[in-house]
C-alpha positions in Angstrom: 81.5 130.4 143.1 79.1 129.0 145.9 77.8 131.2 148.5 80.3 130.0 151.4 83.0 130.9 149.2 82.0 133.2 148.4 81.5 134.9 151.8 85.2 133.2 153.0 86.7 135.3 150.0 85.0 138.4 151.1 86.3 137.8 154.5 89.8 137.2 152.8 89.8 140.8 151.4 88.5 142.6 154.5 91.3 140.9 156.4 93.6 142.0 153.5 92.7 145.5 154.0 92.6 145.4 157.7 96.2 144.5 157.8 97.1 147.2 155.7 95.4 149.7 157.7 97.5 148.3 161.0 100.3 148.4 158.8 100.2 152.2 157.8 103.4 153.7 159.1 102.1 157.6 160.3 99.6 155.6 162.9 102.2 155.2 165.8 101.5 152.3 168.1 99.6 154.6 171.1 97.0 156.0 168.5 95.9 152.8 167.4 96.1 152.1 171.5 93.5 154.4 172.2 91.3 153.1 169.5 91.2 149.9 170.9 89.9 151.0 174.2 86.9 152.8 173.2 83.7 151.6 174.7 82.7 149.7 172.5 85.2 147.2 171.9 84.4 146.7 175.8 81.0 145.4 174.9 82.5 143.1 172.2 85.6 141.7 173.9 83.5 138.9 176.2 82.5 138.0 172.5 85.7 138.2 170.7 87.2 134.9 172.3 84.1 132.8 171.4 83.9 134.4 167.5 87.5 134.0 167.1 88.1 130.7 167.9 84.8 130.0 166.3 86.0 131.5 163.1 89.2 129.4 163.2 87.3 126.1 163.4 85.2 126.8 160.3 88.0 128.1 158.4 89.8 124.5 159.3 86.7 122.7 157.9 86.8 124.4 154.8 90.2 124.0 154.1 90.1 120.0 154.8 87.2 119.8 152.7 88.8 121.9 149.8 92.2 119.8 149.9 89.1 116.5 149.9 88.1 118.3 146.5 91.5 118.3 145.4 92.1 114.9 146.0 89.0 113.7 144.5 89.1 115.3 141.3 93.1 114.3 141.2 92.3 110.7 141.3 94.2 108.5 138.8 91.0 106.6 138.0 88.9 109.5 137.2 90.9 110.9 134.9 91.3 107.6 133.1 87.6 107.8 132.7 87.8 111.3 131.8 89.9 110.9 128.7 87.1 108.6 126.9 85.2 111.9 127.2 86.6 115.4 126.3 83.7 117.0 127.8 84.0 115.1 131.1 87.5 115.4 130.7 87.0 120.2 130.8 84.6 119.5 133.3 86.8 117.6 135.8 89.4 120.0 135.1 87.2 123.1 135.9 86.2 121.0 139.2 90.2 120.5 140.3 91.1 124.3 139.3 88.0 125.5 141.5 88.9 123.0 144.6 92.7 124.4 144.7 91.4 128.3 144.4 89.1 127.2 147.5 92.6 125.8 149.4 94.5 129.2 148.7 91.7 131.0 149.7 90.5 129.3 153.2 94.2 129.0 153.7 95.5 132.6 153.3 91.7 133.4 155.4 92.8 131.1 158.5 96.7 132.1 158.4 95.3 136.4 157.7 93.2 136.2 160.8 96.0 134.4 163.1 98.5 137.0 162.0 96.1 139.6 162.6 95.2 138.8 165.9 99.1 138.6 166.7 99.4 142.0 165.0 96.5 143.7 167.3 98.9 141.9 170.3 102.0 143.5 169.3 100.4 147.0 168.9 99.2 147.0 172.4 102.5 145.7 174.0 104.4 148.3 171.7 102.2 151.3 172.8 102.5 150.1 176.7 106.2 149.7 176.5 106.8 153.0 174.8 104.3 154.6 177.4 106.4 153.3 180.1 109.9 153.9 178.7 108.8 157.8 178.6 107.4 157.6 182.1 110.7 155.9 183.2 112.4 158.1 181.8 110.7 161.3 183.1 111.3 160.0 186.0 115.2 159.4 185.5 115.7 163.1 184.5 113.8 164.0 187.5 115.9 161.8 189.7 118.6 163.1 188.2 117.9 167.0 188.9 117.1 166.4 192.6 120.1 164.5 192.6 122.2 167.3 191.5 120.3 170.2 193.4 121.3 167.8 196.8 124.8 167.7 195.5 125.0 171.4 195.3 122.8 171.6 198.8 125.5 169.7 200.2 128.8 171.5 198.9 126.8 174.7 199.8 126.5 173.4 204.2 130.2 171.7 203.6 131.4 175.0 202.5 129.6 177.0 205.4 130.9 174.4 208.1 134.5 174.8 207.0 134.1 178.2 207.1 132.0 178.3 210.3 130.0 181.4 208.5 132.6 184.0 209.0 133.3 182.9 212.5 130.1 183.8 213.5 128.3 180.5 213.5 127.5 179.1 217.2 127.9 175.2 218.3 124.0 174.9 218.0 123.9 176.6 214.0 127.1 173.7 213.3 125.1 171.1 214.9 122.1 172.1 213.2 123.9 172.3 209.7 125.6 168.5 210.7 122.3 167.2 211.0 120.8 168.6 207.6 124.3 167.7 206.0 123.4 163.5 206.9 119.9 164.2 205.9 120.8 165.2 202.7 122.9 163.0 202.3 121.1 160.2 203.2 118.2 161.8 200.4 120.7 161.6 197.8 121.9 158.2 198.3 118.1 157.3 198.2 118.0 158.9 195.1 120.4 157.7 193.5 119.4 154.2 194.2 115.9 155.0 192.6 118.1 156.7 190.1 120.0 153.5 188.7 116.7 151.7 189.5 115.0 152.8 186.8 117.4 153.6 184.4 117.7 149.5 184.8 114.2 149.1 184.4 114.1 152.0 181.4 117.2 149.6 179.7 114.9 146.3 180.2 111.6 148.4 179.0 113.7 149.3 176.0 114.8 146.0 174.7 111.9 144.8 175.0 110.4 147.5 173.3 113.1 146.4 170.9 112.0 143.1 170.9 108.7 143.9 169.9 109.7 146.5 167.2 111.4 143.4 165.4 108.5 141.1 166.2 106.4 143.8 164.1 108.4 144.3 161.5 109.0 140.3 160.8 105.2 139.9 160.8 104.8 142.9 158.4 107.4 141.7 155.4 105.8 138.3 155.6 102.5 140.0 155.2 103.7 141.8 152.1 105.5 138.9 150.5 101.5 136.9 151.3 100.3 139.3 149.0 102.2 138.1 145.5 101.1 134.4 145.7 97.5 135.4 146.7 97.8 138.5 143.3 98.6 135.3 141.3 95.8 133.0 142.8 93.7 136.0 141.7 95.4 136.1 138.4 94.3 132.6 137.6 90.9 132.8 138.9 90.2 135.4 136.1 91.6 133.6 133.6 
């Protein structure tokens, strides 16, 4: 195996074992969240654009000029040639079987590093829709206690109106006790619009969190089934 091919089947197993790292089930989605936002992927990120697309272009170039290999060495006239010579004949053979093990690897390489990329994206969405579904709904069960606590508020003055405090209670104490009535009422009527607000927002969050979850798990069963052709492509390349 030549040096570039070396060096793209390299590159095939890091990506290999990159994806099964992502792919490890007791690293939840916010862990790996706060990995990616250390420093120094800060300092690489004006980079990453440039080095991925980069990467993708020579991974193209190698492909096409595998599949040229292919086609060369598969040509109808060259093998006629070939069977006047049985040495010739190995020899093109061992050239075909090399060209196709260079397809499936700068193949699996450039389709590995787009679903890697995507992977690293659906992290990142995951861990900020989770984030936000808790905050949401911290924020629901807090409605939902002030809520209550005005409810109670409120039958509490209602209560001490109709009763007018024993009898004791003046014009100015009922007015007074009108007044916070409509203010508390007009608090909970502004919570409980914030109230349905974000369990709205918390019912979005978590479909799309959903969504995502899905997203994940499609691109993680066709990793695994990637993994039995390119075991065979190994297989062959031994033999």
């Amino acid at each position: 195996m030549t040096l570039q091919w070396t060096t793209v089947a390299c590159f095939l197993y890091v990506e290999v074992g990159l994806l099964l790292v992502l792919c490890i089930p007791f690293i939840s989605p916010q862990r790996w969240q706060r990995i990616f936002n250390f420093s120094i992927w800060g300092k690489v990120a004006p980079y990453w654009n440039k080095g991925f697309l980069t990467m993708i272009v020579v991974l193209i170039i190698l492909f096409l000029d595998a599949v040229r290999e292919v086609r060369k060495y598969s040509a109808g006239e060259q093998n006629k040639e070939a069977k006047l010579y049985p040495n010739m004949m190995d020899h093109l053979h061992m050239k075909l079987f090399r060209a196709q093990r260079n397809i499936y690897i700068s193949g699996f390489s450039l389709f590995l590093w787009l679903v890697m990329r995507r992977v690293i994206t659906l992290i990142n969405q995951l861990a900020t829709a989770k984030g936000t579904s808790a905050a949401l709904q911290a924020q629901a069960e807090s409605s939902n206690q002030a809520a209550t606590k005005y409810m109670e508020d409120n039958e509490l003055l209602k209560q001490a109106l109709a009763e007018g405090k024993g009898k004791k209670a003046t014009s100015e104490d009922n007015d007074a006790l009108r007044k916070e009535v409509k203010k508390l009422t007009e608090g909970l009527r502004t919570t409980e619009d914030a109230l349905k607000a974000s369990q709205l927002e918390m019912t979005a969050l978590r479909k799309q969190s959903e969504g995502l979850t899905r997203e994940y798990d499609r691109l993680l069963t066709a990793h695994r089934e990637l993994q039995n052709p390119q075991g065979e492509s190994g297989d062959k390349k031994d033999n």
